[in-house]
N, C-alpha and C positions, 0 to 999 in steps of 0.2 A: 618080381617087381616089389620095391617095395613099399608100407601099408603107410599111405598119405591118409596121416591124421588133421582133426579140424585142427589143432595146434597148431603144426606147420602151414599150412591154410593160412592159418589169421597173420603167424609171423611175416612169413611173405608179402602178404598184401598189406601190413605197415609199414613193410621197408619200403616196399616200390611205389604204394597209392593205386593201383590197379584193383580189379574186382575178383568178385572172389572166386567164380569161374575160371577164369584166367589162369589166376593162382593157381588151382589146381590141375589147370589140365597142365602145366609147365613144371608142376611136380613130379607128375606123371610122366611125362615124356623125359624126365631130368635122375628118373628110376629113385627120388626122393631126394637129392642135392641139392641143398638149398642156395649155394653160389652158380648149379648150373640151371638150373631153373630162373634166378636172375636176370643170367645174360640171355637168356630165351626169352626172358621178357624183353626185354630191352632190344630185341633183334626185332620181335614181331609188333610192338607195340610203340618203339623210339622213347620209351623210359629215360629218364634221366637215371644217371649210376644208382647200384642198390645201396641200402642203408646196412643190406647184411652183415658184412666183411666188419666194419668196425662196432657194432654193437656195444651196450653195455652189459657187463654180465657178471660181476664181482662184485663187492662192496670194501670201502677204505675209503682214503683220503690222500688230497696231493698237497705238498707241501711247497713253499718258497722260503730260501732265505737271501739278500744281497747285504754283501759289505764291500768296504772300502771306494766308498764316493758313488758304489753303481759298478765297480769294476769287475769283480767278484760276484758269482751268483750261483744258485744249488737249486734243481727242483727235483721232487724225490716223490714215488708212489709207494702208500704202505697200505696193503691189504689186511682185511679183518674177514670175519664170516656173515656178520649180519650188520645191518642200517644202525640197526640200533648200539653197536658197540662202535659204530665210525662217528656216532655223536658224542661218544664219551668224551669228557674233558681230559680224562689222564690219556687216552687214544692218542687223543688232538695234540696235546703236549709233547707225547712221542716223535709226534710224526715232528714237529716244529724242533725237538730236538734232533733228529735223521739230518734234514735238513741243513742245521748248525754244523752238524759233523763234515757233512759232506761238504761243506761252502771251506773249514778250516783245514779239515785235515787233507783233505785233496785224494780222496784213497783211490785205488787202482781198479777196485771189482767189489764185489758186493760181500767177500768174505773180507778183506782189507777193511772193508765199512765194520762190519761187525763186530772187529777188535778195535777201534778208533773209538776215540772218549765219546760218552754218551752223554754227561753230565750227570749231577751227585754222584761222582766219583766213582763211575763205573762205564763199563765198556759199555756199545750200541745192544751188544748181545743180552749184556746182560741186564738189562735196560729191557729187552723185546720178552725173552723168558719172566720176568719180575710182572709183565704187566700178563700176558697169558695166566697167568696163575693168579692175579689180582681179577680179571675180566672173566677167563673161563671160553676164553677162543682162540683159535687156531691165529696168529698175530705175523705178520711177514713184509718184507721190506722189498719190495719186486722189483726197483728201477732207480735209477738218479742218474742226474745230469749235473755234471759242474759244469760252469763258465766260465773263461777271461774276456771280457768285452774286448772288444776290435775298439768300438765306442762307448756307450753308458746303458747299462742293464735297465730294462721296465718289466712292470710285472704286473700279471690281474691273476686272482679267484677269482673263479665263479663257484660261492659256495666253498665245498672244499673238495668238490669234483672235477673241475677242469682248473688246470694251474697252467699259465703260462711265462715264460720269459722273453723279451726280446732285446736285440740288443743293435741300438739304433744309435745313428752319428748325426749333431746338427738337432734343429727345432726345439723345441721345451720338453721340460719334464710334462707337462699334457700331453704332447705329443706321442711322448714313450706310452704313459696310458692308456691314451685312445688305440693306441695301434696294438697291445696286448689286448684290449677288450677284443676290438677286433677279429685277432685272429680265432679268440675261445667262441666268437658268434659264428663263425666264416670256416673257422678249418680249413686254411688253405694245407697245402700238402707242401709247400717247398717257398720261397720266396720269388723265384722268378723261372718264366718257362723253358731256358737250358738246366735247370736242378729236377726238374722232372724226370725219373728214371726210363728209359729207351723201352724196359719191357711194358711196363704202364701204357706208354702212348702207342707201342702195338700194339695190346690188348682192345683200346677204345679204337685204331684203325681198324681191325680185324670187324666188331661190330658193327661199327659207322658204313663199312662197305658192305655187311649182311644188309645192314638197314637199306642204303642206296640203289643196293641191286634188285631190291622188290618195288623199284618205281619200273624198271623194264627203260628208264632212257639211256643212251650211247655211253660205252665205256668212259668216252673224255669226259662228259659232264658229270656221270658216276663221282671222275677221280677228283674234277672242282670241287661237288658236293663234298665226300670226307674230308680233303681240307681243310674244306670251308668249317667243318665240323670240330677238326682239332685243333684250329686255330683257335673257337669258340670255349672247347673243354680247358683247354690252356688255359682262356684267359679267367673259366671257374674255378680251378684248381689253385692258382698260383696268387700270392700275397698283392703282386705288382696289380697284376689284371681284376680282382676285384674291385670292386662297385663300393666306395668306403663306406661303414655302418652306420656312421652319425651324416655324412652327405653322399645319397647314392646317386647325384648327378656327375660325382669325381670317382675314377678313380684312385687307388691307394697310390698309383706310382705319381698323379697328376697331385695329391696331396703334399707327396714327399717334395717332390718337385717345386711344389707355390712356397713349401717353408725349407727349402735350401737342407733336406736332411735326406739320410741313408740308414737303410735297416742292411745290418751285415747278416743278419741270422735270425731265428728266432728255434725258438724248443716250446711243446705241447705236451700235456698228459692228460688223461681222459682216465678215471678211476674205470677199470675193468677193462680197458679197450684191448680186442684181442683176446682175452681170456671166456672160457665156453665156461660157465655155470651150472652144476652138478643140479637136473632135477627132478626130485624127489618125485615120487610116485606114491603117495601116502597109500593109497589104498591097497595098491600092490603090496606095497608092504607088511599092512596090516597082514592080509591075508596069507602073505609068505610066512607070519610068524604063528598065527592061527594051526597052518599049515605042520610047521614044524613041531606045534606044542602036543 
């Protein structure tokens, strides 16, 4: 079995809000998984989804660039190693230059990007090495999205951690606004409930019926109940079916609908999202070099 630290402990019970008991007896029983320990929460407890899976765990910055009326747009993530080199100005510059690159040159892949002009007359590449050697960190360019809007491109930071694009038909430029802030508060996963992936909404049936079958009532109301359930997660998940930010008596599709417009798509980044974070054991450490000396 393996050895359930307070660590893990505390991580768990931020993601889900449960106590700290809990936590760990689902560590336990989860042989120290911290995804399956989740959904055991979630079985025995009726949790809302864990916060584990997307975590933050890196440090950078996400960039935006749009050109041509809205039509054109680039959102790009460039990782650093610490907080404090994703504040630097020549960092920030980088990334706003990535950005530029990717919105003009249209490249294929991420090594495409890295031969594409960077500006001051040199490539992306050599643009990312110049500033490593100027900073003194590990400097990497992990993602981008180009766009050609269907409609007219909107964009929010938050910060220069969450970057968003969307790309909406019809209403005002507020509009486009309000509905990028939106999605960077909201995190929807897709824009409407047939974009939600098949394996996804069997995962949360599989649960939703763990959950149902510990009432002890009749198969048929069981199978009402999980419906009734992923109709519900549906309408958390998806752009249409949330509760809009600025009026949460509408929502987002009842919004689109009162100002005669359409969101064809939208793109997210979340600096770190997905990426595990190397960490460090100072003390171990120490001792390991003690050790060795």
């Amino acid at each position: 079995m393996a050895d359930i630290t307070a660590g893990m402990v505390k991580e768990l019970r931020e993601a889900t809000g449960l106590g700290m008991m809990e936590c760990k007896k689902a560590l336990a029983e989860a042989g120290g998984d911290m995804t399956k320990a989740a959904e055991l929460l979630r079985i025995k407890s009726g949790a809302r989804a864990s916060k584990v899976a997307g975590r933050i765990a890196a440090e950078g910055a996400v960039g935006v660039h749009i050109d041509g009326g809205g039509k054109t747009g680039a959102l790009v993530e460039v990782n650093c190693e610490t907080d404090f080199v994703a504040k630097d100005a020549n960092f920030a510059g980088f990334v706003k230059a990535v950005a530029t690159a990717v919105a003009h040159g249209d490249p294929a892949d991420l090594d495409a990007l890295s031969n594409s002009a960077g500006g001051d007359g040199q490539t992306v590449e050599a643009a990312r090495q110049g500033l490593v050697m100027k900073l003194g960190e590990n400097i990497s360019v992990r993602r981008f999205t180009r766009v050609a809007a269907k409609g007219r491109l909107a964009h929010y930071l938050h910060g220069s951690r969450i970057g968003v694009l969307v790309d909406c038909e019809g209403g005002d430029e507020q509009l486009g606004k309000d509905l990028a802030m939106h999605i960077a508060a909201s995190k929807p996963l897709c824009v409407a409930a047939d974009q939600v992936p098949p394996d996804v909404i069997a995962k949360e049936r599989e649960i939703y019926t763990a959950q149902a079958q510990q009432s002890g009532k009749p198969g048929n109301i069981i199978a009402r109940m999980v419906e009734g359930r992923i109709a519900k997660y549906l309408a958390e998940v998806t752009l249409l079916g949330q509760p809009f930010v600025k009026n949460t008596d509408a929502t987002v599709a009842q919004l689109l609908t009162a100002k005669h417009a359409k969101v064809h798509a939208f793109h997210m980044y979340v600096v770190g999202e997905g990426i595990e974070k190397k960490k460090d054991d100072f003390v171990a450490a120490v001792m390991a070099q003690v050790g060795n000396a």
